[in-house]
N, C-alpha and C positions, 0 to 999 in steps of 0.2 A: 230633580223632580221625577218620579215616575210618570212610567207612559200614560197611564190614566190615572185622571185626580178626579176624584167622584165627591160633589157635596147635594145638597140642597140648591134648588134654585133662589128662593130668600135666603142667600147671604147677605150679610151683615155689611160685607163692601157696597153690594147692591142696593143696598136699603139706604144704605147712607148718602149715596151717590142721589137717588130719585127725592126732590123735595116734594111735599104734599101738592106743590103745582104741578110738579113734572110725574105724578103718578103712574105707575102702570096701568089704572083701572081706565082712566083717563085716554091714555093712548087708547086701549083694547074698545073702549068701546067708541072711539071714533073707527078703527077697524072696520069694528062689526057694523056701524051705517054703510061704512066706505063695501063694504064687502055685501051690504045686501043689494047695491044695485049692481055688482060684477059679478055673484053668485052663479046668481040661478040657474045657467047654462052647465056648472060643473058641481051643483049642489051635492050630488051622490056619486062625483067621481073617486076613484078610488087612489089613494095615496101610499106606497110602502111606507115612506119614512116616516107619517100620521099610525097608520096600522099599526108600525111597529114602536113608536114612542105609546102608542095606547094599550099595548099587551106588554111593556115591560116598564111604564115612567118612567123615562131615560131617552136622553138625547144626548149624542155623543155629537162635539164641534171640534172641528181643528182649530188650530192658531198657530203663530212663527213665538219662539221665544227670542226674538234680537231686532223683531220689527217696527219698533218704535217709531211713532206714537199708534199703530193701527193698532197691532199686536205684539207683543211680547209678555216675558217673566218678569213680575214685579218683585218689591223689597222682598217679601215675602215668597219667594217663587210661585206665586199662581198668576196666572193669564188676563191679563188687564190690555186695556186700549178703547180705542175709538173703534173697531173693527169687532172686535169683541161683544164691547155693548150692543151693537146692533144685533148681534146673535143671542143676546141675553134678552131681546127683545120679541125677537122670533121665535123664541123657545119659550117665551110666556106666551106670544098669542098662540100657540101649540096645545098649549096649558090649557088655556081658557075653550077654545076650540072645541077639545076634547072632552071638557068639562073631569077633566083634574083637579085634584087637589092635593097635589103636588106635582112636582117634575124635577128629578136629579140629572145634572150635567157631569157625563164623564169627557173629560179633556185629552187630546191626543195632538202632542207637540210635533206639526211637518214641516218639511224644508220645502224650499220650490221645487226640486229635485221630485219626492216623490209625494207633492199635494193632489195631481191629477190620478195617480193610482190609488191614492187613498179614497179618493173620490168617487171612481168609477166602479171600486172594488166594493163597495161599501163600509169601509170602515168608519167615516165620517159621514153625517149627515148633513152638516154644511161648514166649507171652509170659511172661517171668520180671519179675515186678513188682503190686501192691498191688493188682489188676483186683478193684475190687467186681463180684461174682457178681448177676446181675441179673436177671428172669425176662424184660423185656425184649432186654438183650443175649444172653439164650440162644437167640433167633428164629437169632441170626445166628452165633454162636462157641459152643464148648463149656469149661466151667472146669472144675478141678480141685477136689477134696474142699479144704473150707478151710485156708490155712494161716495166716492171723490174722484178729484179726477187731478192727475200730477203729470210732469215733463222727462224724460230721461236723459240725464246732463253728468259729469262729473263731478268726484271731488279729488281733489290733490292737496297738496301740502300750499300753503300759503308761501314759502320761500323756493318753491319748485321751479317757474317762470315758467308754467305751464298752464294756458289759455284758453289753446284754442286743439283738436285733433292735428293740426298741425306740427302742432310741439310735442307730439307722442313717438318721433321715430323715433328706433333702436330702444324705445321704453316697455315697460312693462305695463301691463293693463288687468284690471282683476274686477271679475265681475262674479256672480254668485250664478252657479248652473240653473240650467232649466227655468231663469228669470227672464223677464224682458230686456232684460240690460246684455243677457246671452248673447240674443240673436244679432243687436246690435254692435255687441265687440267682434261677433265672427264674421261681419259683412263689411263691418270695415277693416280688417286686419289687413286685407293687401293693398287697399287704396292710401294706407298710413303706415306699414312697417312698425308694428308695435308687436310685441309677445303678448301673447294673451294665457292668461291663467284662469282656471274655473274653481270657485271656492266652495264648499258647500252649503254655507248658508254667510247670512251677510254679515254678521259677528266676525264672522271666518275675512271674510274677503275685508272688513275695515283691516282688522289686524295684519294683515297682510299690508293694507297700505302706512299703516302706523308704523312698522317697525320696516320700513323700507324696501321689503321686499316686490313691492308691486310701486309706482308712481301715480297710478291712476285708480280710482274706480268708479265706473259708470254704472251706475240704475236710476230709480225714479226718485228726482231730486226731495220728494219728502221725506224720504228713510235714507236719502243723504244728511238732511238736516238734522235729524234725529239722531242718525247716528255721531255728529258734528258734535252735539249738544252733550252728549254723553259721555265723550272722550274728555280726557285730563284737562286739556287743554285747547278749545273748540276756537282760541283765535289760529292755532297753525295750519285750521282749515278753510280752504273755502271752495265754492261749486261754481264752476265755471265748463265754459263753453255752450255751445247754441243744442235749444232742446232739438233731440234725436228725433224724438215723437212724443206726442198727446195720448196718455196712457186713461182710458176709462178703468177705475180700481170696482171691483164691486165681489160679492161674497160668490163662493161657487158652491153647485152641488149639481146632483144627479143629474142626467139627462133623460133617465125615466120616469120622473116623477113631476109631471105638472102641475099637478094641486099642491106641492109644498110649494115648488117656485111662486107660485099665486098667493099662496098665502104668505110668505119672504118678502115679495115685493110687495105687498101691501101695507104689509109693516113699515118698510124704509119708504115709503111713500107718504104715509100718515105722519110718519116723525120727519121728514123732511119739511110736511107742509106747513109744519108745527112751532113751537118760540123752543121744542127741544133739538132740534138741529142744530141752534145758535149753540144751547147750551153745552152740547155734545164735542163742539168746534174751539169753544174758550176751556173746556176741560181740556181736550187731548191737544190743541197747538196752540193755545196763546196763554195756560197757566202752569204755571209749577208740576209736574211730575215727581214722585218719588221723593226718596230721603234727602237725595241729590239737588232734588229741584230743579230738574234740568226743564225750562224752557224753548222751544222749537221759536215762540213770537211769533207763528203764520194765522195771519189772517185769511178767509176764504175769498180762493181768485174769482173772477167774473166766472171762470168753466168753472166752478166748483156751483156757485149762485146757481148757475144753469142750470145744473144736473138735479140741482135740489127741487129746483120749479118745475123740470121736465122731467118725471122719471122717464128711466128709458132703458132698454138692456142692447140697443142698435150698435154695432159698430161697423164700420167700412174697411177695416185690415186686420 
């Protein structure tokens, strides 16, 4: 896929995806109530990323193509997911906002590697994908109120007899750069004697543990699942050991720009509060994906409930 895939905002995936219950128009203008009593304090503030989606119709999103179920490249190679939709979401109420009639999405495939310089650089106007919210990443980006919220655990081979970080000496460990799962293989690496390898994205780092070269790979157990689900043969896997940490997932973008971020969480605020949350949930983890049909079967945990009931962008590490 090239670096940017530019369509229409009513695509045909889209449209098919929204049923006359779950309409766009629907969502936007519970928004617009929601948004006339949070307004008026920044009713004429000024926004690049609004300015500049309204002098060129154009909004440009990142996404992962291997993140499954948030984001990634479908049969088709265009950018589908749970993480996605939400952005497909925020760039209509963009639309509408602005009083558009239309809005074209150009697409810009990142790694975790460089999401934060896409970010700050302006290439992207908002990353659409799994971004654990972080108090150090907020030095440099701004996220959005949570939209999931996941654990960081391992997977290994089912016939490995590997459990627990215990059972990591003298092993190989592979986690994917500049992820959450980074920081936690390199702060344990000498309390457990494992080699650690950096992958560049997690396509990279399963394969790595598929064809043997790594034993382990830790990140955030739902894009372990996912990635589980997708492999040949998703019994020789399984996620095991105790979560690392409680990862707040939500969309990133600028740190200069407040009036997007307000109008982004207002969005994932409205559709959380909504019967499409649900539907968003039985789409990307508990039905069929793709030609494959690969199934995740996750139901949302109690922290997922929460995060829906309480938007929030707070975190404590």
């Amino acid at each position: 896929m090239s670096s940017f895939a530019s369509f229409s905002f009513w695509s045909s995936a889209w449209s098919a995806f929204w049923s006359s219950s779950h309409s766009p128009r629907r969502l936007l203008a519970a928004i617009a109530l929601g948004g006339a009593v949070l307004a008026p304090a920044a009713a004429h503030a000024q926004s690049p990323v609004l300015d500049k989606i309204r002098e060129t119709g154009t909004i440009t999103l990142g996404y992962r193509e291997s993140a499954l179920p948030f984001a990634f490249a479908d049969d088709k190679g265009q950018p589908a997911g749970y993480a996605v939709d939400l952005c497909l979401r925020a760039a209509e109420a963009a639309r509408v906002k602005l009083g558009l009639k239309d809005i074209k999405v150009r697409w810009l495939p990142l790694t975790p590697q460089n999401r934060v310089p896409a970010v700050v650089n302006g290439l992207v106007d908002l990353d659409c994908a799994p971004n654990t919210n972080t108090l150090e990443r907020q030095k440099q980006v701004a996220f959005s109120v949570s939209h999931y919220v996941s654990t960081v655990r391992m997977l290994v081979r089912a016939d490995s007899g590997i459990r627990s970080f215990e059972d990591l000496r003298g092993k190989t460990v592979v986690t994917s750069a500049g992820s959450t799962g980074d920081r936690h293989v390199r702060r344990l690496k000498a309390e457990y004697g494992y080699r650690d390898v950096y992958a560049k994205d997690h396509g990279e780092s399963f394969l790595l543990l598929e064809t043997g070269r790594a034993q382990a790979f830790v990140m955030d157990d739902v894009l372990l699942a996912g990635l589980r689900a997708k492999s040949k043969d998703p019994s020789q896997y399984v996620i095991v050991g105790p979560a690392l940490s409680v990862e707040q997932n939500a969309l990133m973008m600028s740190k200069a720009d407040p009036e997007w971020k307000r109008l982004v969480d207002q969005t994932l605020a409205t559709t959380f509060a909504g019967p499409d949350a649900t539907a968003l949930q039985k789409r990307w983890f508990q039905q069929p994906i793709g030609a494959r049909g690969t199934n995740l079967a996750l139901a949302p945990s109690g922290e997922v409930l929460h995060a829906w009931k309480h938007p929030s962008d707070v975190v404590t590490e």
